[in-house]
N, C-alpha and C positions, 0 to 999 in steps of 0.2 A: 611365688611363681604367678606371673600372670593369665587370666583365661586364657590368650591363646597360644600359651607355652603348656598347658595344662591339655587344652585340646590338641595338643600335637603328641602328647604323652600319650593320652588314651589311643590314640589315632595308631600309635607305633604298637600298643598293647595287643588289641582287638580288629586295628586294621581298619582302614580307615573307611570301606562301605558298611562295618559294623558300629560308625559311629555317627550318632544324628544329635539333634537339637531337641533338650527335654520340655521344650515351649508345649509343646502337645500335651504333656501329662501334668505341665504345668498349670494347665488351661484346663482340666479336669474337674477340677471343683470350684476353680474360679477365674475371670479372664490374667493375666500379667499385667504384672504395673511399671511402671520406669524404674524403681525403685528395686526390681528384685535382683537378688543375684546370679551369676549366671548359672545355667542347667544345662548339663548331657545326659543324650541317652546312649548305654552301650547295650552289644547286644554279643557278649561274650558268647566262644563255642565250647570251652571246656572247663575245668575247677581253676586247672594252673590261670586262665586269663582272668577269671573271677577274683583271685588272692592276688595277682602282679594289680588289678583295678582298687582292691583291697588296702593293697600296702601304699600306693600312693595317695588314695583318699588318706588315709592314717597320715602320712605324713605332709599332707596341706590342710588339714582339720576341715576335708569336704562331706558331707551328708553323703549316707550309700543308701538308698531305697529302691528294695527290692521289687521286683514287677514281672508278675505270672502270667494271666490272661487278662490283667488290670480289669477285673470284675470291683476290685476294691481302690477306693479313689483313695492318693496321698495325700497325708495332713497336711496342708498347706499351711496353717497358721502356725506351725513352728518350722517350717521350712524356707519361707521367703525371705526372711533377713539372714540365709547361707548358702553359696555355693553348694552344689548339691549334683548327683551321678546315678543317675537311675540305671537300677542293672535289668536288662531283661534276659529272663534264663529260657524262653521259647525253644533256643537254638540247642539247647541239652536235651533234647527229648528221645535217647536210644536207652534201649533196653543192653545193660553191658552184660548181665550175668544171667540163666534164667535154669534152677535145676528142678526137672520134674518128676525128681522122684524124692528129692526134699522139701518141694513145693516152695522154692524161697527165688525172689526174682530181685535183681541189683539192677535199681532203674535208674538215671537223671533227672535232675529235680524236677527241669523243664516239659517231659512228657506229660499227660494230662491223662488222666482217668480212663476218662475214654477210649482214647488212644491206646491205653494200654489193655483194656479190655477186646479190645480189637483184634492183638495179637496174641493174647491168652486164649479166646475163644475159640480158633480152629482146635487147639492141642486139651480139649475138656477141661479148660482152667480160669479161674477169675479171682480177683482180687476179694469177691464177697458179698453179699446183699446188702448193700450199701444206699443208701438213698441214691435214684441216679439224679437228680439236681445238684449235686455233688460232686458229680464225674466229668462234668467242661473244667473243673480246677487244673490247676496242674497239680503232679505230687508235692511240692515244694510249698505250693499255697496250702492245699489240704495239710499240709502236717504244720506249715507255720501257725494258723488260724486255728485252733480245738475249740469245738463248739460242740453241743451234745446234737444237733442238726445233721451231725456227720453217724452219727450208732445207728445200729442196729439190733435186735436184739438177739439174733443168730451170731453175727462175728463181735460183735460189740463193735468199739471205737478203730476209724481206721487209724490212731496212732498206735492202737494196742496190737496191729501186726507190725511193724516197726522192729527190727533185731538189729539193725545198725544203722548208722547214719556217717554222713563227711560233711564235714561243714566247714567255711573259714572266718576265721575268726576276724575282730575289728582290726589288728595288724599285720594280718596276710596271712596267718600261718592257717595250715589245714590241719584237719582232727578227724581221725575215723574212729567211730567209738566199734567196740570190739565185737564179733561177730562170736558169738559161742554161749554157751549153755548157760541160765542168766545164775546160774550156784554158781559160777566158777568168774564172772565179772566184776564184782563187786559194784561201788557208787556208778552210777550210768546218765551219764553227760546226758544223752541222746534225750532220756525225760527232762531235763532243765530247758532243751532248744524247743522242744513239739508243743507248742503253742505260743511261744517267745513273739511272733510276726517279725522273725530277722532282727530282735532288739541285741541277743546276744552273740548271733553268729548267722552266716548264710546258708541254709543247706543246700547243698551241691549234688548230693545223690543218696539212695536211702535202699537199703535191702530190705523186702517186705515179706513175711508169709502171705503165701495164697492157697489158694483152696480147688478143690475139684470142682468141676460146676455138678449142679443138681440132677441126680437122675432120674426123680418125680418133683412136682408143685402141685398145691391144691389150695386151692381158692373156696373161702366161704362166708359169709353173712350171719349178724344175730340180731336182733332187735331185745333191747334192754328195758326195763322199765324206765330209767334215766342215766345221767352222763355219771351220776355216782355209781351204779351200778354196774352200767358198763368198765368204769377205770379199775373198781371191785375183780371183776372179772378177770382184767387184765393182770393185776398184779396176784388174783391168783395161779393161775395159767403160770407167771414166772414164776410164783414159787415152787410150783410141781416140777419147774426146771423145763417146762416149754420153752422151746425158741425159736420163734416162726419167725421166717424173711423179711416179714413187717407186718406191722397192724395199724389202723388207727380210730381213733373213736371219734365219732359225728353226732353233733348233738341234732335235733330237729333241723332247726333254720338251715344248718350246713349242710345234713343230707339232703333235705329237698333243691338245696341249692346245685349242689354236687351231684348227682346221683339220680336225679330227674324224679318220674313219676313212680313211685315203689310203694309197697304195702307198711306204711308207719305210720304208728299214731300219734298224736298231739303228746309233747311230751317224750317223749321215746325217744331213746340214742342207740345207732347204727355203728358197731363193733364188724369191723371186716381184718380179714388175719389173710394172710399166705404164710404157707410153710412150705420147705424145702428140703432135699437132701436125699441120701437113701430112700427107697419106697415106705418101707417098714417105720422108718424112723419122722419120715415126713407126714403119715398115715398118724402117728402116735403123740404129733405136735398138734393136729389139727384137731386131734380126739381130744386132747389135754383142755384147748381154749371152748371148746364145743361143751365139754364139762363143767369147765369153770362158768360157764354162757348159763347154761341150766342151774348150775348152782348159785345164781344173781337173778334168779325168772326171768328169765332171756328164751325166745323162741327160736327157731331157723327161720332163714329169710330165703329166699330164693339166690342162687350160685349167681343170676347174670346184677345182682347189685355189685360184688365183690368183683365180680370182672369187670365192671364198670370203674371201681377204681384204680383197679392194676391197669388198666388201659391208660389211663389219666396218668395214673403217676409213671407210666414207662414211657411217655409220650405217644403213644398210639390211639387214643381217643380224645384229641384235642388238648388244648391248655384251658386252665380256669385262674378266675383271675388271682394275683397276691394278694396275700393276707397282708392286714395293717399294721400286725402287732404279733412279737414271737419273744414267749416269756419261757424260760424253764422251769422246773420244782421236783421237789422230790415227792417221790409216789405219797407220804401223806398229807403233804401241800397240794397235791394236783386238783382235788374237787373243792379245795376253799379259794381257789385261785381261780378255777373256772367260775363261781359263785360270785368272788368279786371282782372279777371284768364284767360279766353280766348284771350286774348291780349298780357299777359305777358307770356304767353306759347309760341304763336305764336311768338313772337321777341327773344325767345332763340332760335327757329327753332323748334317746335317741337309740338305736337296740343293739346285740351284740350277737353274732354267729359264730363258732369256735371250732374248730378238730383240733385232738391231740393226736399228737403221731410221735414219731422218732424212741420210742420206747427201750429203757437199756437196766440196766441193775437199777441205776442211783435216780431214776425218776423220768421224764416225757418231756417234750414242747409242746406245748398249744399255742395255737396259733388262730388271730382273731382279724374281723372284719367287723367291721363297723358300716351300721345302714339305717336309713331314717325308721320311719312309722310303717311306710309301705313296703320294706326290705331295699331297697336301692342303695347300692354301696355310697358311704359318702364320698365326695372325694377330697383331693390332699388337703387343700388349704381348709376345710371342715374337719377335719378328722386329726392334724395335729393337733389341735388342743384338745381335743377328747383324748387321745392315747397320750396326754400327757398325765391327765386326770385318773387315767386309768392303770398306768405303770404306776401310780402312788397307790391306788390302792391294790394291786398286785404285788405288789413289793412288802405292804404291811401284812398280806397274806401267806407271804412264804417265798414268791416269787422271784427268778434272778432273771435280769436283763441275756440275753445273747450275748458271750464275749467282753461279762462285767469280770472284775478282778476281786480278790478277798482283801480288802482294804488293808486288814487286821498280816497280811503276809506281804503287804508293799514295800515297808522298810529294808525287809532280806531281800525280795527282789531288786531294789534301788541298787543296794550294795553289792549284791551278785553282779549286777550290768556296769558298775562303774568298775568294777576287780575284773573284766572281761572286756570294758567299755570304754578306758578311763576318759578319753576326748568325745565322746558321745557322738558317735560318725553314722552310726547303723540306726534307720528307721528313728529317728530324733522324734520326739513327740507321738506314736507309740505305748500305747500302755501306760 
């Protein structure tokens, strides 16, 4: 079939003001060349036009790449030598099902976090304490993408509200994996797709558990002897079974960066926690981390540091700037990791400022900046070959990249995607 027997197809699919030219997302991470092949965008309104877009990709061996709020740019380098069909799911963004008294809401892929917290919030309901840098996603991106960037340590991962999913598959057919009590479902597809980034299927719409919003918060400060001590802290607090809305630890450099003028000493790392929920129970999270504080020689700091970062991170006290560098580990990797970013900086000549945050069972993100002798962040073209230098040795420390893969499980996965895959149409170059 030729392009524009191909573009008359989608045109009849999706209609033809939902269909435009994928030059634009082409041009995303690098200009077009004469060479490439051609590219559409659609901007399907529901699952059925998704799968009729689906089964003809399938049957011209066109590229389907998926596209949310394109915060994440397409591989381009295995995508120009193929025709290719960017779907964007924006247009799916209603809420189909929403029960408030089993707390379970059946969204489209294409709403976005926010959005949906928007209309969960009049009725005392939210998705959950979730990083809100997380919440411009749509739900469709959020579940494609699993990254520990997404937890928290109160709801954990937001794939782990997740009870069902629809998705369609690389030859058009759609699949709802089963809504019901997870004794009575047996193997569950739904975990193979939540983090796939569209290699195995599309997700089209997802039932989620939510939650009551909070009927107290409380905000507080510890100053630590160090970043050991403070992470100490931390994972004690989880073992007592605390689970505050979020915490995260600052070593010196970063609180004074963050945080402005406060009472810390040289050396010292800033532990700030919010807890939530019931009074009683929120009251008895913050006493948990406040203990764990003292049992690390950790002082109280004054309430308004702590609301200096809840400001920041809810976006109500400005933005500061990105971090250079975002590595994961597990809680007893996390202080030899923070050791060797700080070390491997220091031996280029040049210094390192870090917080850890995003805190869940199986370990934290820290997240690093890079800046000369005086503190001045470097910038990009200085600072990639340092965090090259420096994910080597954070990697030999314990550490995992953001959204790396288990090498040692890539075979299954190959073979899962080609038994699901076999013309390689969905997200080509991917994983």
């Amino acid at each position: 079939m030729t392009a524009p027997d191909i573009g008359a197809r989608l045109a009849a699919l999706v209609g033809e003001s939902q269909l435009g030219d994928g030059g634009a997302l082409d041009a995303f991470t690098a200009p077009p060349t004469d060479d490439d092949e051609p590219s559409w965008l659609v901007t399907p309104g529901s699952a059925a036009e998704i799968a009729d877009v689906v089964r003809l990709a399938h049957e011209e061996s066109l590229a389907v790449v998926p596209v949310g709020n394109a915060a994440r740019a397409p591989r381009m380098s295995s995508l120009r030598d193929r025709a290719r069909i960017y779907v964007d799911i924006r247009r799916m963004d209603h809420v189909l099902h929403l029960d408030e008294t089993s707390l379970v809401a059946h969204v489209q892929a294409g709403i976005t976090a926010i959005a949906l917290e928007k209309i969960l919030s009049p009725r005392g309901l939210s998705m959950g304490d979730h990083p809100p840098a997380t919440l411009g996603s749509t739900i469709g991106g959020l579940l494609s993408v699993r990254t520990p960037g997404k937890a928290s340590p109160r709801h954990g991962f937001i794939g782990d509200a997740v009870i069902g999913i629809s998705a369609v598959l690389s030859d058009g057919r759609t699949i709802h994996t089963r809504v019901a009590p997870r004794r009575s479902t047996g193997p569950d597809l739904a975990r193979a797709l939540l983090g796939s980034e569209g290699t195995l299927g599309l997700i089209t719409s997802a039932v989620l558990r939510i939650h009551r919003r909070p009927e107290a918060r409380y905000l507080a400060a510890h100053g630590l002897p160090d970043v050991d001590a403070a992470l100490a802290a931390v994972r004690l607090a989880l073992r007592e079974e605390a689970a505050p809305a979020a915490a995260r630890v600052y070593d010196t450099a970063e609180a004074r960066a963050h945080l402005g003028a406060i009472d810390i000493r040289d050396g010292e790392a800033v532990l700030v926690v919010a807890t939530a929920g019931p009074t009683d129970l929120a009251a008895c999270d913050r006493d948990l981390v406040a203990s764990a504080s003292d049992a690390m020689n950790g002082r109280p700091l004054a309430e308004a540091v702590a609301r200096t970062w809840w400001e920041q991170r809810t976006g109500q006290g400005g933005s500061v700037p990105l971090p250079q560098l975002e590595l994961s580990a597990a809680p007893r990797a996390l202080p030899h990791v923070y050791h060797a970013v700080v070390d491997a900086a220091t031996a280029a000549g040049a210094r390192a400022r870090a917080h850890i945050s995003r805190f869940y069972a199986d370990g934290a993100v820290l997240f690093a900046t890079f800046t000369n002798q005086s503190g001045t962040p470097l910038d990009e073209a200085t600072a990639g070959p340092l965090c090259h230098a420096v994910k080597e040795a954070a990697t030999a420390a314990g550490a995992y990249l953001l959204g790396s893969t288990n090498a040692q499980l890539e075979p299954y996965f190959q073979h899962l995607r080609h038994e699901l895959d076999p013309k390689g149409i969905l997200n080509p170059g991917v994983l």
